[in-house]
C-alpha positions as a Markdown table, in Angstrom:
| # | Residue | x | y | z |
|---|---|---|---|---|
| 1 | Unk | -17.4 | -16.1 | -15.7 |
| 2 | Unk | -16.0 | -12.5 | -17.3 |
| 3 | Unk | -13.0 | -12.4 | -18.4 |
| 4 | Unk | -10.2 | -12.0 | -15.8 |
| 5 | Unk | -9.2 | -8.0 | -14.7 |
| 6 | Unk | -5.2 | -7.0 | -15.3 |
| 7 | Unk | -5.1 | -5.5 | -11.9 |
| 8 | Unk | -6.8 | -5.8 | -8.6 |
| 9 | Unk | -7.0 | -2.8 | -6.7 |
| 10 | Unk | -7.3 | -2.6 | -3.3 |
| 11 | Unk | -8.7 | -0.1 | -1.2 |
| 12 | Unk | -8.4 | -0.8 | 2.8 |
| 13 | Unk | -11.1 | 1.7 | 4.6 |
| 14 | Unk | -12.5 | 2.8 | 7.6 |
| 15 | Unk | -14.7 | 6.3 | 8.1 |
| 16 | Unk | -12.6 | 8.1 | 6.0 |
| 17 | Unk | -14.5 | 11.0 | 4.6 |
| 18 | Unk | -11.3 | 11.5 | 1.3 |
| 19 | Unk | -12.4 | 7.9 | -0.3 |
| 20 | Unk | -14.4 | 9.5 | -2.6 |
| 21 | Unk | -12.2 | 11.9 | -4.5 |
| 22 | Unk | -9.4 | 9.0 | -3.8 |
| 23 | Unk | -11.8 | 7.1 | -6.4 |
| 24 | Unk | -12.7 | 9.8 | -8.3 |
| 25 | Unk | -9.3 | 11.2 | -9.2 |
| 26 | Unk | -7.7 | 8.1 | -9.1 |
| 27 | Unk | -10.6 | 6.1 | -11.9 |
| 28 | Unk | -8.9 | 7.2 | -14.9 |
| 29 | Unk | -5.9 | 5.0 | -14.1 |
| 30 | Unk | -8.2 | 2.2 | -13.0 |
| 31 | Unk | -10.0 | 2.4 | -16.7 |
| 32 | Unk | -7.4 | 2.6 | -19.2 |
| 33 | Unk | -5.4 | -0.2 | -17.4 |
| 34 | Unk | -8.5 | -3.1 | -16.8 |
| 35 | Unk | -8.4 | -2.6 | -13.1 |
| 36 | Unk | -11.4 | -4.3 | -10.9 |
| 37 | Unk | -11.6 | -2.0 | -7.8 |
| 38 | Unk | -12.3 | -3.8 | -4.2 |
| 39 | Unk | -13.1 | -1.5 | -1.6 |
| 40 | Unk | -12.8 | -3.5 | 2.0 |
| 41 | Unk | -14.7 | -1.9 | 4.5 |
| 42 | Unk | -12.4 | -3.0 | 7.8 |
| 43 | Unk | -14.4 | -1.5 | 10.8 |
| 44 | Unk | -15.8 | 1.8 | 9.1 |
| 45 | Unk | -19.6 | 2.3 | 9.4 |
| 46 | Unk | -21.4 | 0.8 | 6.2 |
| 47 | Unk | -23.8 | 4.3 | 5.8 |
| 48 | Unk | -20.5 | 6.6 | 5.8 |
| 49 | Unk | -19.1 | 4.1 | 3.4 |
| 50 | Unk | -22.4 | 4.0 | 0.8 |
| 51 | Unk | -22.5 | 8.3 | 1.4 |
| 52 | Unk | -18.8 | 8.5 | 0.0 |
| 53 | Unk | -19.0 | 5.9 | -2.8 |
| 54 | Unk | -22.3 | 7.6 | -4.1 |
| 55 | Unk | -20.5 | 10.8 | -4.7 |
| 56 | Unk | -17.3 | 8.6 | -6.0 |
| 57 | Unk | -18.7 | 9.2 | -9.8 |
| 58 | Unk | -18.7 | 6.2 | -12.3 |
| 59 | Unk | -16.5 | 3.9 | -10.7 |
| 60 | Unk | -17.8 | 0.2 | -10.5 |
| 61 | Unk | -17.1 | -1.1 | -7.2 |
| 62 | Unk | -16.5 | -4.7 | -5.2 |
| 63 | Unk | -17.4 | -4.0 | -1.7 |
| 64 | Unk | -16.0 | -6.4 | 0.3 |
| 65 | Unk | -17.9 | -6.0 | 4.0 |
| 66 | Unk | -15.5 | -7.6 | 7.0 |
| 67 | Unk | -17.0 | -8.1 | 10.7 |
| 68 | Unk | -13.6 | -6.3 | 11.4 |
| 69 | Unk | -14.5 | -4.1 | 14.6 |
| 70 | Unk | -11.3 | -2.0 | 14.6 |
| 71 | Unk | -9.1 | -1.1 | 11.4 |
| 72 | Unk | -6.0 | -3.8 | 11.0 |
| 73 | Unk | -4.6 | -2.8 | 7.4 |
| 74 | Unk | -2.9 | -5.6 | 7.0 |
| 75 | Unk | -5.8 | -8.2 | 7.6 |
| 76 | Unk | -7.5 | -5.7 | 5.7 |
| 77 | Unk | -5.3 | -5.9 | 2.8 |
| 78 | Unk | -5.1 | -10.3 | 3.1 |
| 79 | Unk | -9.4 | -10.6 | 3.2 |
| 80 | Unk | -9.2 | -8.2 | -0.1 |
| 81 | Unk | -6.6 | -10.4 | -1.7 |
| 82 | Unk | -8.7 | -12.9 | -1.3 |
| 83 | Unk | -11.9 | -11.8 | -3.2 |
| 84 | Unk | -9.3 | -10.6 | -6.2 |
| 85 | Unk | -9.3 | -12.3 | -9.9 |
| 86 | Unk | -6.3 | -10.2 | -11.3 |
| 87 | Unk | -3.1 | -11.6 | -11.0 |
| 88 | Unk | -1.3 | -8.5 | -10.7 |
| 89 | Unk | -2.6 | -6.6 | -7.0 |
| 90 | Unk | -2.3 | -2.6 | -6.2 |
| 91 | Unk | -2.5 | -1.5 | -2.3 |
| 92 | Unk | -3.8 | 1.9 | -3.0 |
| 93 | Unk | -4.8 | 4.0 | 0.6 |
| 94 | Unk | -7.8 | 6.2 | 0.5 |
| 95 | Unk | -5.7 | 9.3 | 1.0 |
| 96 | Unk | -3.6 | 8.8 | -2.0 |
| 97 | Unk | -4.1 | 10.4 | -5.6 |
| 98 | Unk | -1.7 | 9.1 | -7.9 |
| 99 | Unk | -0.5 | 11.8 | -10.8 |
| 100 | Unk | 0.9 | 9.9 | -13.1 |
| 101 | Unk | 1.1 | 6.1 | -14.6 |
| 102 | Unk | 3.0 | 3.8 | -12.0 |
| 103 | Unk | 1.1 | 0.7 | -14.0 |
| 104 | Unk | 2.6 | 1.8 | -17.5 |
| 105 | Unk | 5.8 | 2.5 | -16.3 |
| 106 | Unk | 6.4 | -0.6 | -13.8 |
| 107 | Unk | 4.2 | -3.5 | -14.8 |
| 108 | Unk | 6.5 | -4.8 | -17.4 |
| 109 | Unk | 9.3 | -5.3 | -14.4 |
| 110 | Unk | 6.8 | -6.9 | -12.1 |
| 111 | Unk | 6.1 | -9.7 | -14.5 |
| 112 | Unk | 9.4 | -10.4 | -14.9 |
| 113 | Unk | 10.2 | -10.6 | -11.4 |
| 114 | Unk | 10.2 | -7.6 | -9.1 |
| 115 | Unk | 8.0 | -5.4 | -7.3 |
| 116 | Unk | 7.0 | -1.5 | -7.4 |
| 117 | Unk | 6.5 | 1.0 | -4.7 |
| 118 | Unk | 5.4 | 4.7 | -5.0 |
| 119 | Unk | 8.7 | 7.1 | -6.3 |
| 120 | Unk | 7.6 | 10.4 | -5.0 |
| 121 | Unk | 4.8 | 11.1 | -3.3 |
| 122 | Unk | 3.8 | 14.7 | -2.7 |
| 123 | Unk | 1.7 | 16.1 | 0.6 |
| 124 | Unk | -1.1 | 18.5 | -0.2 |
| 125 | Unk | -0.6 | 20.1 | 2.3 |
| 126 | Unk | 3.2 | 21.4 | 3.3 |
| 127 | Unk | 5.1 | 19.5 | 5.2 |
| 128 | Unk | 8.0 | 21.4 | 6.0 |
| 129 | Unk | 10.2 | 18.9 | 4.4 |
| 130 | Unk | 14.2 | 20.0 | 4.1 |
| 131 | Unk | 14.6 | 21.0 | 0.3 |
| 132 | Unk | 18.1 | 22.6 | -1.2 |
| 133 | Unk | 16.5 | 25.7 | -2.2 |
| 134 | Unk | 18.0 | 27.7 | -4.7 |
| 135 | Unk | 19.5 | 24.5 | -7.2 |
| 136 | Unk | 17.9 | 24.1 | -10.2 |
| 137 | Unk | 17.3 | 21.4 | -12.5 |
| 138 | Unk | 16.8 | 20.8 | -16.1 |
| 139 | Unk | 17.5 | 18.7 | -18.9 |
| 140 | Unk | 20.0 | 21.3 | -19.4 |
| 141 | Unk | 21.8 | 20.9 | -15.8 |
| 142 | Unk | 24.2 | 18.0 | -14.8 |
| 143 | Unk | 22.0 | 17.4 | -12.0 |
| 144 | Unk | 18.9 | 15.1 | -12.6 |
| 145 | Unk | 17.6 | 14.8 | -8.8 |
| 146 | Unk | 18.8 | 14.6 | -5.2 |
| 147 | Unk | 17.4 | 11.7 | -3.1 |
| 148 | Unk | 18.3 | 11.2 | 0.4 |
| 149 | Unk | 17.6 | 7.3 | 1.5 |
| 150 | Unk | 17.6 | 5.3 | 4.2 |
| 151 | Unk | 17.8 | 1.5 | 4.6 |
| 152 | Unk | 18.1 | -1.1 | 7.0 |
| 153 | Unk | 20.5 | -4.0 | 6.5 |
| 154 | Unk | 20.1 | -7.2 | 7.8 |
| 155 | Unk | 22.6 | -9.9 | 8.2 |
| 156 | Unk | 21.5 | -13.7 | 8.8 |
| 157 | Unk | 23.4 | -16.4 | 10.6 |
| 158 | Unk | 23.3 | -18.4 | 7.2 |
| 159 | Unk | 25.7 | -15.4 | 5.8 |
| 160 | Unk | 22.9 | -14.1 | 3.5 |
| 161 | Unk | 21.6 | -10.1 | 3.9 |
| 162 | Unk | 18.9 | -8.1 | 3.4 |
| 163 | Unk | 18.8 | -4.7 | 2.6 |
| 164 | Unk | 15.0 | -3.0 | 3.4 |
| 165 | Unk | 14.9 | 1.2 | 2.0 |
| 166 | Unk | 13.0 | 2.4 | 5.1 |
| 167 | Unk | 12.5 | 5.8 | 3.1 |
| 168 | Unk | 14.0 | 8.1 | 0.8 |
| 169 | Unk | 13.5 | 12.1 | 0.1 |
| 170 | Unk | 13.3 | 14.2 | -2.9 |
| 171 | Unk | 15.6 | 17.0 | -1.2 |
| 172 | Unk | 15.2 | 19.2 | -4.4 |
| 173 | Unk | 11.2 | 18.7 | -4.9 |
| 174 | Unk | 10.2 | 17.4 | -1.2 |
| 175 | Unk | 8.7 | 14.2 | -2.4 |
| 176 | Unk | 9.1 | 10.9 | -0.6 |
| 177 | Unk | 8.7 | 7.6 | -1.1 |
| 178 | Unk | 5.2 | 5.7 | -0.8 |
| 179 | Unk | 5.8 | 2.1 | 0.3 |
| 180 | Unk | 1.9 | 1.8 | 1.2 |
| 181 | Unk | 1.0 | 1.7 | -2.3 |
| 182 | Unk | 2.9 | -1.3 | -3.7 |
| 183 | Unk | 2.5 | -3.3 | -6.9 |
| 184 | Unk | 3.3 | -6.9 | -7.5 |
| 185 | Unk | 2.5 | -10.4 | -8.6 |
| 186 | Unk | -0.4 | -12.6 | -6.9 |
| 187 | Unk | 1.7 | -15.4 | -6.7 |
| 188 | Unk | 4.5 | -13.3 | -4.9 |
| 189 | Unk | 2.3 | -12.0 | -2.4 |
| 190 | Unk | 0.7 | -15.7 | -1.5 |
| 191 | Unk | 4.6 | -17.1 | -1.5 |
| 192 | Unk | 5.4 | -14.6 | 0.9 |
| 193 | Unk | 2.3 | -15.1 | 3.1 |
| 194 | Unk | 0.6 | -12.0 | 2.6 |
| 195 | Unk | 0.5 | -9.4 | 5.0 |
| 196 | Unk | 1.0 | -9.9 | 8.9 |
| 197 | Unk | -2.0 | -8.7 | 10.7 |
| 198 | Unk | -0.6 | -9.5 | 14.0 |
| 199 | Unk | 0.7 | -5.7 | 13.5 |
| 200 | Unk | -2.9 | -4.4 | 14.6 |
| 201 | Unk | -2.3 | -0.6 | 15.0 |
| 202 | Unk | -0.6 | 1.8 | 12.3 |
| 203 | Unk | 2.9 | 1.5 | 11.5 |
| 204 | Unk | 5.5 | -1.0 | 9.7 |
| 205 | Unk | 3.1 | -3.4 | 7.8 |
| 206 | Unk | 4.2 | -2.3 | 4.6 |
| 207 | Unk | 8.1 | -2.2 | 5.7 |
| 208 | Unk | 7.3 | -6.4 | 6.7 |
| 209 | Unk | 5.9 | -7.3 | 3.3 |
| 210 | Unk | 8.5 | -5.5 | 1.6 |
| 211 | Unk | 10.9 | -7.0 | 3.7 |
| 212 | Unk | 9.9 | -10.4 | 3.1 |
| 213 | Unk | 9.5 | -9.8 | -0.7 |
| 214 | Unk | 13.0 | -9.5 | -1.0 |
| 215 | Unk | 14.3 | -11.6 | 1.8 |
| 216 | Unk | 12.3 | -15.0 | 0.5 |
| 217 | Unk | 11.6 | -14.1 | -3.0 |
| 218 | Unk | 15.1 | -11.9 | -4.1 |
| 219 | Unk | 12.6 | -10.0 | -5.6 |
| 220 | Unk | 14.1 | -6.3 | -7.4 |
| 221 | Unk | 12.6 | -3.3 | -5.8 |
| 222 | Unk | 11.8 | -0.8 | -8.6 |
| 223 | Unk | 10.2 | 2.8 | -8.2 |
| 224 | Unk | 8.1 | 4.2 | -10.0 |
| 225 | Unk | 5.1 | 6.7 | -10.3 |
| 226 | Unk | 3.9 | 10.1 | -8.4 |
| 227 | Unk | 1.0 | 10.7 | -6.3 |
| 228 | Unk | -0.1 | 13.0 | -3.4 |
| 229 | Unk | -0.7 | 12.2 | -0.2 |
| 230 | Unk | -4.1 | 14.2 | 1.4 |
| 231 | Unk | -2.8 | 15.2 | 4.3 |
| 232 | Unk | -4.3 | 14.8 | 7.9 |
| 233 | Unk | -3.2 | 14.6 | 11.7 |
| 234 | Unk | -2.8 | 11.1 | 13.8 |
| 235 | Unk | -5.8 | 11.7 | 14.7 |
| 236 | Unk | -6.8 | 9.6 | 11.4 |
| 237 | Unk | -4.8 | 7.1 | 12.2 |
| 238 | Unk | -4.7 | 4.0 | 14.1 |
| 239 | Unk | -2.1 | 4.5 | 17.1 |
| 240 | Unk | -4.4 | 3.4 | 20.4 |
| 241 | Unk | -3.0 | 5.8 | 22.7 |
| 242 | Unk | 0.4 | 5.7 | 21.2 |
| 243 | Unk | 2.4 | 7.7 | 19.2 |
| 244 | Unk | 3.5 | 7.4 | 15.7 |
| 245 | Unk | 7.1 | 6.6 | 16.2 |
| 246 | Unk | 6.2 | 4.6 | 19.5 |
| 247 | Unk | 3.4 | 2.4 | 17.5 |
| 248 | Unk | 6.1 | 2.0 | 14.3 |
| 249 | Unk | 8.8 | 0.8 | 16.7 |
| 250 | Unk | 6.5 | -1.4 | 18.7 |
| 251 | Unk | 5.7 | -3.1 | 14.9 |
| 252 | Unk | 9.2 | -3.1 | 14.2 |
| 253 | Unk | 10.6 | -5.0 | 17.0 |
| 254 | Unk | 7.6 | -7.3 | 17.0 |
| 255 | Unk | 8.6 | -8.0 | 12.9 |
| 256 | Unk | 12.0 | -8.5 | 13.7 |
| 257 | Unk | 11.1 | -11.0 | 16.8 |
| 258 | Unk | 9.7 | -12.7 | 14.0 |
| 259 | Unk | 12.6 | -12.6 | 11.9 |
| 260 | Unk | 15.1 | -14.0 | 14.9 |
| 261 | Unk | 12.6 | -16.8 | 15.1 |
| 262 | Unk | 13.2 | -17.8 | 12.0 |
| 263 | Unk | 9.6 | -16.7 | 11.1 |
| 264 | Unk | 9.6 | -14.8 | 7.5 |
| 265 | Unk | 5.5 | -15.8 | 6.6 |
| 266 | Unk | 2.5 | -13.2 | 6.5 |
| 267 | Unk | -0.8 | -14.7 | 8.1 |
| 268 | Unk | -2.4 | -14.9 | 4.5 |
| 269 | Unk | -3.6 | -18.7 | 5.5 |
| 270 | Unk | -5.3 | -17.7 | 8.7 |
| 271 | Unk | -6.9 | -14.8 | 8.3 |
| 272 | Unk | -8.1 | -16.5 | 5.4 |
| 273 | Unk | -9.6 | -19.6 | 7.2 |
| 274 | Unk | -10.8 | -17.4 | 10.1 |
| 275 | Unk | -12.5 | -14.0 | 8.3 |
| 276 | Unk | -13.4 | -15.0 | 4.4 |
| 277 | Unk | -16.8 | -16.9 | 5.4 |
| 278 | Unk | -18.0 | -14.2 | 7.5 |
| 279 | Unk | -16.9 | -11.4 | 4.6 |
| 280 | Unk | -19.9 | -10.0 | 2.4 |
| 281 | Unk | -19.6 | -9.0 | -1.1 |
| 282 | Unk | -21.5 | -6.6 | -3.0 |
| 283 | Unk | -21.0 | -5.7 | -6.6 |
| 284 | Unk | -21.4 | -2.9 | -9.3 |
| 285 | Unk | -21.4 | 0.8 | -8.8 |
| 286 | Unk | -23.0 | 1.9 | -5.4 |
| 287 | Unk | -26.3 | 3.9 | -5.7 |
């Protein structure tokens, strides 16, 4: 068997027509850092996906074909784990270019215990996001950046707390954070159960994992990187009827029934035992 990648990439898709220059712009990270690159088609139609990766350039693929009728990220996300060698895993979304090295800067503090999220990520389109217009900044000003956050905080009966950063806004550039695309150890994601894909339309996956990193693991929550976000309507996205902030509150308060239960597990295991025999794989670059 080759030798081992560093870093498993993994690329959760379904009919989205931007996976090709996500791959294209995005393969220069994925060469100079070892990365093996698993596309997981999750519901999309097979001929839309073989279109898009033939225009995708040089970059060697492992499709990973699911009998998923309808897109569920996080099961998604759990099937791709699966089929990884690396022991170090990137969620990358189709619609995200990254712009500069998150791997250089953050892998160092993930194998030594943490986990890394997107720092700033940047819409291509505008977004009408509240900036403080007029400051300036410089390595000549006392004023490095300005980032509004929010968190949720957590308290358990057992005295011990949680703190989750639910977002955070670069209020002098317009950046904000990208929780989707997270970087960490193998071995943290397993201990934490993967992903939950009980959460089967769009919205508070990534907050759960997160959640759960630090809540079971005490892992350290590092930022790092920049990337841009291809902008596009719900229309795109996976809401059944619902709107965004209806579908991520639904998720939330599902997660957080969870939580009261005493329940902090993804459902790794059994999406495992119930999807990874029906999964095809094909490898090398798609012609």
């Amino acid at each position: 068997m080759s030798r081992a990648p560093t870093i498993s990439i993994l690329v959760p898709w379904a009919n989205r027509s931007e996976l090709a220059h996500c791959l294209r712009e995005n393969a220069r990270w994925f060469e100079s850092h070892d990365a093996e690159v698993l596309l997981i088609n999750a519901g999309g139609d097979e001929w839309l996906m073989r279109a898009s990766a033939t225009q995708s350039g040089n970059v060697p693929l492992r499709i990973i074909n699911t009998p998923l009728k309808e897109f569920n990220r996080g099961l998604a996300l759990n099937l791709g784990v699966w089929f990884s060698r690396a022991k170090l895993i990137f969620t990358l979304d189709c619609d995200v270019i990254m712009t500069s090295d998150l791997f250089s800067e953050a892998i160092e503090k993930v194998e030594e215990g943490a986990f890394a999220t997107l720092k700033s990520r940047f819409e291509s389109e505008s977004n009408g996001m509240p900036r403080l217009a007029g400051v300036v900044i410089g390595h000549d000003t006392c004023i490095r950046s300005v980032r509004r956050r929010s968190y949720i905080e957590v308290q358990f009966s057992d005295g011990s707390c949680t703190s989750l950063q639910t977002s955070a806004t670069d209020l002098l550039t317009g950046g904000d954070a990208g929780h989707g695309q997270v970087l960490m150890r193998k071995v943290d994601f397993l201990a934490v159960g993967g992903y939950y894909s009980g959460l089967e339309t769009w919205g508070w996956e990534d907050d759960d994992i997160l959640f759960r990193l630090q809540r079971n693991l005490k892992l350290l929550h590092v930022e790092a990187g920049e990337g841009v976000h291809l902008t596009h309507g719900d229309d795109k996205r996976n809401l059944s009827g619902g709107s965004r902030a209806s579908r991520d509150m639904d998720n939330m308060t599902r997660c957080f029934e969870r939580y009261a239960e005493g329940t902090f597990a993804g459902s790794y295991s059994d999406d495992v035992a119930r999807w990874s025999a029906l999964c095809e794989e094909q490898r090398g670059t798609i012609l």
